[in-house]
N, C-alpha and C positions, 0 to 999 in steps of 0.2 A: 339460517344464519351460521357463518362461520366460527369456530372458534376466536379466529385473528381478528373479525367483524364483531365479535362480543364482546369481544376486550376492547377494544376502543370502543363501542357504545359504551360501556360500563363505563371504562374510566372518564372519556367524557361528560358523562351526567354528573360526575363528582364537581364540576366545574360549579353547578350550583346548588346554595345549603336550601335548607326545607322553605326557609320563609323568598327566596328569592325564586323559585317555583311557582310560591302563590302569587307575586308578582310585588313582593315588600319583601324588605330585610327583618330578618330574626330580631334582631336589637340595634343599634346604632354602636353598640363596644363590639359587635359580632363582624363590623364592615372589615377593618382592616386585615382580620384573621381569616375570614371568609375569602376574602379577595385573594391572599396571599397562597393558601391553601387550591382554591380555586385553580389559581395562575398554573401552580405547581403541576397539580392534576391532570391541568386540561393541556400542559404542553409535553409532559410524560405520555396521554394519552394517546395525544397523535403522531408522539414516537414510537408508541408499541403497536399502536397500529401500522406503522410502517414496515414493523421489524417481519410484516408480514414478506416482503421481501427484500428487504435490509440487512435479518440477523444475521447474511454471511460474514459483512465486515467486523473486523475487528474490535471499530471503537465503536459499533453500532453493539455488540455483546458486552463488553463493559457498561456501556449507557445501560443495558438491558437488565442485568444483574443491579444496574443504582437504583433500577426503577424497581424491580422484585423489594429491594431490601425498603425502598421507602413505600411501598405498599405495605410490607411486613407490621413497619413502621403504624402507618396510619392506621392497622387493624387495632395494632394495643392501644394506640392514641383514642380510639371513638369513644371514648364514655367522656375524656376531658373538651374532643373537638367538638360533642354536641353541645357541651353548656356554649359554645358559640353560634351556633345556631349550625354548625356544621355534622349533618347526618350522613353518612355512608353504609351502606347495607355491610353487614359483615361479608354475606356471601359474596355478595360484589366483591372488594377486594379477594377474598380466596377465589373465586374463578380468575382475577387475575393474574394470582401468584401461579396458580394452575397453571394456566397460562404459558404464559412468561418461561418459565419453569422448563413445557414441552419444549418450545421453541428453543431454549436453550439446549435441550439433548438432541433436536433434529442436526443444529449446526454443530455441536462437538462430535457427533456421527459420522458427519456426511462423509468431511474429507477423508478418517479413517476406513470409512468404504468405498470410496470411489475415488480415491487421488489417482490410483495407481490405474484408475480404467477412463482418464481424458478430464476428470468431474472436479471444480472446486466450487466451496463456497466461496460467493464472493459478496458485492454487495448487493445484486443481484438476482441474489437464489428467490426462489419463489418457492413456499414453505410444503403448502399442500404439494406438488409438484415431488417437493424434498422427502415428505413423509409417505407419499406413496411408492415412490423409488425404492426407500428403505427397507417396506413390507414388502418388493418383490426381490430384492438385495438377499433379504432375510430367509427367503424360500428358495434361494439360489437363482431366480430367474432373472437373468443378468442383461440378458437382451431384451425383457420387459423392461426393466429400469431404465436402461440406456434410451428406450424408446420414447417414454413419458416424460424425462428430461428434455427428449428433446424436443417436442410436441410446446415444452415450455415457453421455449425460445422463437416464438414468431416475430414477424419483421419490424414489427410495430414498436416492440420492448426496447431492441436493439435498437435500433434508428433513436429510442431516447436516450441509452447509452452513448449512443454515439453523440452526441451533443454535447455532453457530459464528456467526454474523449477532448473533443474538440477545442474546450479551455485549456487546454495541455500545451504548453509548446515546443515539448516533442511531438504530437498530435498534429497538431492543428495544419500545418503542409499534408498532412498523409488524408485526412479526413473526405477531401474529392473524390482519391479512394475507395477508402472504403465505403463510401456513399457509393459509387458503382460496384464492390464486393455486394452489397448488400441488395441492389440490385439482381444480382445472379442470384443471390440465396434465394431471393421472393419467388425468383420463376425457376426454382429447383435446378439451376444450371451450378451443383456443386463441385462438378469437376474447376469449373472458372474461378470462385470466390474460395477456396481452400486453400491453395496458393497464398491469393494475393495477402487474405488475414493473418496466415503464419507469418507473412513476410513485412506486413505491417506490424505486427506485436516484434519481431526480432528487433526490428530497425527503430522503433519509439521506445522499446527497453534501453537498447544500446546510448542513446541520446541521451534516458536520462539519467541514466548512470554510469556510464562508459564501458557495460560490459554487456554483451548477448545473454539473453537469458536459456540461451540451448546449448545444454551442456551433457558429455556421456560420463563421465566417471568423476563424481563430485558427491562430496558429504551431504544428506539431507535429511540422514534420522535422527542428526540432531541438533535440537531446537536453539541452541548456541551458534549455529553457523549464519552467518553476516547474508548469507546467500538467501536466506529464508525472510523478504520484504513481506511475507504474511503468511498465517496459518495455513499450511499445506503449501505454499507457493512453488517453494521449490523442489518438493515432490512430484507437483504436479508437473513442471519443466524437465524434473528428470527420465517421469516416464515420455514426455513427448520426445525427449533428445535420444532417447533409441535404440543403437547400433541399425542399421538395416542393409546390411551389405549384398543380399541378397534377395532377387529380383521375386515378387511375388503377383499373383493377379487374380489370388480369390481377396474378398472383402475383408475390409480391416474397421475396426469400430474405436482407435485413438489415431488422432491426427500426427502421425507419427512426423514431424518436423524433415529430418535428413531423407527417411525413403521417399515423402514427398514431392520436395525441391529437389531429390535429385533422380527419381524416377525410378524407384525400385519398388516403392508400393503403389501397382497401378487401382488397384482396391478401394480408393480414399472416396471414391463421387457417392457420395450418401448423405442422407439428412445430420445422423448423430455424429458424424466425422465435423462436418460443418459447421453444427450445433457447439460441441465442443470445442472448436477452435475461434470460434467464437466470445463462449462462454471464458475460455481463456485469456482473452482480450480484455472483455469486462473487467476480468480480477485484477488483468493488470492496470487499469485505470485508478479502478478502487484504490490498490496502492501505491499507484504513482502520487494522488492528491496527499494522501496520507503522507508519503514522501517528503513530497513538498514542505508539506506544514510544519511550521516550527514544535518543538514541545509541549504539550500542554502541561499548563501552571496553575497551582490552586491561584484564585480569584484573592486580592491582599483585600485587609479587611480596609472596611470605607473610610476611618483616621486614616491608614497608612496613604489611602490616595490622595485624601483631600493636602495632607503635609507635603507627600510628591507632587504634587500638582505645578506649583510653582516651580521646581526644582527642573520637572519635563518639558516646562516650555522655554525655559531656558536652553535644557541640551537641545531641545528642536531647533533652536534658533543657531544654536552653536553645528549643528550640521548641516541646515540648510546653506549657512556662510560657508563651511569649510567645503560645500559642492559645487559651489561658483565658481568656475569654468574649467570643474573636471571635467574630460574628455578621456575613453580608453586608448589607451596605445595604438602606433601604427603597427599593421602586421613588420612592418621594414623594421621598426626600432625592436620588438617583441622576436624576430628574426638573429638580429646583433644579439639580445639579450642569452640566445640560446646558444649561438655558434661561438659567443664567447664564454660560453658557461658560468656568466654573471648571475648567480642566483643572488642575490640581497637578501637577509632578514627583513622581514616586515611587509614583504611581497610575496603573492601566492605560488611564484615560481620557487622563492626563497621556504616556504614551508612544506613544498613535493620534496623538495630536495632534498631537506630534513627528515621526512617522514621515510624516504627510500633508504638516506642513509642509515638511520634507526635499524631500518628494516635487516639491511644489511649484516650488522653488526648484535643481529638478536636483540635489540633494546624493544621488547614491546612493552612496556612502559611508557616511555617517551610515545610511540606512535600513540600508546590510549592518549595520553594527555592531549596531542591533539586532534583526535577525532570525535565528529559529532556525537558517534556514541556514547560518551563518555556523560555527554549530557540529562543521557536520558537516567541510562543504569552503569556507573563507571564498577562495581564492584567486581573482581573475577576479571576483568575487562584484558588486563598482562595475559594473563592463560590462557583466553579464547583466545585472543589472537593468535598464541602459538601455538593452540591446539588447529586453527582452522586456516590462518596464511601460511603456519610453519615456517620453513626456512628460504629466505630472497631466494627467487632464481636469477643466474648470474645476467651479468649484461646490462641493467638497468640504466636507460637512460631516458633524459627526459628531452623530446622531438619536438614540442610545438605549446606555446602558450596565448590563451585567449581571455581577453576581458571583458566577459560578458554582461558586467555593470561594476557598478561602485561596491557592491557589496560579495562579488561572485568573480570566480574566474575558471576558464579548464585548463587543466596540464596533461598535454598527452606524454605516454610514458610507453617506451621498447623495452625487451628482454630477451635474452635468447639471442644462439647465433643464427646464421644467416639461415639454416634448415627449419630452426626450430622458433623463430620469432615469435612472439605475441605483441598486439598491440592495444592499450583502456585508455581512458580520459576520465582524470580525477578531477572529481567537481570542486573547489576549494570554494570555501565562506567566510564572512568576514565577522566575527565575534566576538561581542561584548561582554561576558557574563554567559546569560541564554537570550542575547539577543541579537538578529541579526544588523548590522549597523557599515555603513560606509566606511572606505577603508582610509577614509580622509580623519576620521575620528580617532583620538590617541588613545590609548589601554586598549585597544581590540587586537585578537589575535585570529589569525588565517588558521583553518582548520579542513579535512579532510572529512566531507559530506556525508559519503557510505563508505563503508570498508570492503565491500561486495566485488568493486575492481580488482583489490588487491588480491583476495580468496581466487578469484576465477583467475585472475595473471599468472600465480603460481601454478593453479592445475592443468592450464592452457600447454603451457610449457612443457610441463611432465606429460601431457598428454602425446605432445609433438613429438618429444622425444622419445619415447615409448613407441611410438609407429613406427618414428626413422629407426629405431635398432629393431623393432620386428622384420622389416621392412630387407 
């Protein structure tokens, strides 16, 4: 049995005390605490047994760490949770902190060894797989590692990722796809399926953020940069994005993004090119859902719901009325809107505008104030900006407006002259507080999704232009 197979046995046996084993409860005052503790245990459990190849994500390592420390917890607790009839071996919990614990230094590891060679954790990692990698990482044997990572990755795993891709609606057009990518992978045809995955993660990033995630000369060591949607992420994009301007045709072991698409690394047809670009994909789902997801909020305590309660079904009632026969703009009217440069307050074209002029004018400030990040962690939030957008680059204009519901809309946005153009699509949202809310509802203000467009808008630029004067 495995380490990650022992820890979810253990912890699940926690699920019940000594007398519900004999087939009776301890005491009738033992039920409720019993039960309670139980619940706890037994859903922790089959989260750490998960994390068997889970621990890459993000919030699956925070989960992981709550679950260490309420282990921690329940070890000092046992002498008070037995008077309930609730017994747990001591060693039980310390193998799981053990546990827990490895798994936690496998994923703080990985990416610092293998970002830079194709590898993230993502939600996907598969641990054994991860630790054995590491021990041949550790003895310098770098094309063993490479090789048992990718041995991970059979067709089976992926095709369930891909399902999981597939609720995405960036995703969900491309999925036919990569269901035929995946195809080639199974009957080793990797010259076919390496392509097409690079070129399905470019195009489902760009969707849902408005910017490509392959980029050459862009900040990524550090952990401040808007660029970074997850631990390693955008390290690992920076080693795919390259340079490779020169034609090569021995083997290459990172799916090097530009010499592939543009045919300078003829080297890519192998299992760990595949493998990895693959695995890249994965990570990007992981955090596109993450993405997606509103903030997580402490849980209010049971008064405070039960007194909102009335209160919400009120505002429910007062938004379902105010959505009665919203309908999104025509592209014709959304067209006027733009060629007459009618941005309004109170509309998501009237808050790009805002946020460009800001931009403009050095106020990062004003942009924190309205972007989603501000949500999460506003402290510092002025600085990063101007340490990681810096300064607008010229030309800013905004091209094309979409309303993509009641609560959502895009604004694409230019820069640059006609040599050096860039072009993103900023996701705008419609907010309450911290929550998302129809844009039909009064006090909500339009906000600016990811900051990630604007960081890559700038460098895009500087980038362009930097060729054209090499050039």
């Amino acid at each position: 049995m495995t380490d990650a197979c022992r820890s979810a046995t253990v912890l699940c046996a926690a699920q019940l005390s000594d007398g519900d084993r004999r087939g009776g409860l301890a005491s009738e005052a033992s039920l409720p605490t019993a039960r309670l503790i139980a619940k706890s245990l037994g859903a922790r459990g089959r989260l750490w047994y998960n994390c068997r190849t889970t621990v890459g994500s993000p919030k699956n390592r925070q989960e992981l760490r709550a679950m260490i420390t309420f282990a921690r917890l329940a070890r000092g607790l046992s002498p008070v949770l037995r008077i309930f009839g609730v017994r747990i071996p001591g060693e039980t919990l310390d193998d799981a902190i053990r546990i827990g614990e490895e798994l936690l230094e496998v994923a703080d590891r990985f990416n610092a060894t293998f970002a830079d060679r194709g590898w993230i954790a993502c939600g996907a990692i598969n641990n054994d797989a991860a630790r054995a990698a590491l021990a041949e990482a550790d003895a310098d044997h770098w094309r063993e590692a490479d090789e048992i990572l990718a041995a991970s990755w059979v067709p089976a795993r992926i095709r369930i990722e891909l399902t999981k891709l597939s609720r995405l609606k960036c995703f969900e057009n491309r999925t036919p796809l990569a269901a035929l990518a995946l195809e080639d992978y199974e009957a080793g045809r990797y010259h076919a399926c390496v392509p097409v995955v690079l070129s399905l993660l470019d195009g489902a990033a760009k969707d849902l953020t408005g910017a490509g995630p392959f980029r050459i000369s862009l900040q990524t060591t550090s952990r401040e940069s808007f660029l970074e949607i997850g631990p390693g992420f955008a390290a690992l994009m920076k080693t795919m994005s390259a340079p490779r301007k020169l034609t090569r045709s021995d083997r290459v072991d990172i799916p090097y993004r530009h010499g592939i698409m543009h045919g300078t690394d003829l080297g890519y047809a192998n299992k760990v090119v595949a493998a990895k670009a693959w695995a890249a994909l994965v990570a990007f789902g992981q955090y596109a859902h993450e993405y997606l997801a509103p903030p997580d909020l402490p849980p209010p305590p049971l008064l405070e719901v039960i007194q909102k309660s009335a209160a919400t079904r009120q505002e429910l009632a007062v938004i379902a009325s105010s959505l009665t026969g919203w309908s999104p703009r025509s592209e014709r009217e959304l067209a006027g809107v733009v060629s007459a440069r009618r941005f309004e307050a109170g509309t998501p074209e009237g808050a790009a505008d805002a946020i460009l002029r800001a931009w403009s004018k050095g106020q990062y400030g004003l942009i924190a104030q309205m972007s989603y990040d501000s949500l999460k962690d506003s402290k510092g939030l002025p600085g990063r900006l101007k340490k990681n957008i810096g300064a607008a680059p010229e030309g800013l204009t905004i091209t094309s407006v979409e309303d993509s519901g009641p609560s959502a809309a895009w604004v694409s946005v230019i820069a640059g002259d006609a040599e050096t153009s860039s072009e993103i699509r900023l996701r705008l949202v419609h907010m309450k507080g911290t929550e998302w809310v129809p844009r039909t509802v009064a006090g909500g203000q339009w906000m600016i999704r990811s900051l990630w467009p604007l960081e890559f808008l700038a460098s895009d630029v500087a980038r362009r232009r930097g060729l054209r004067e090499d050039a």
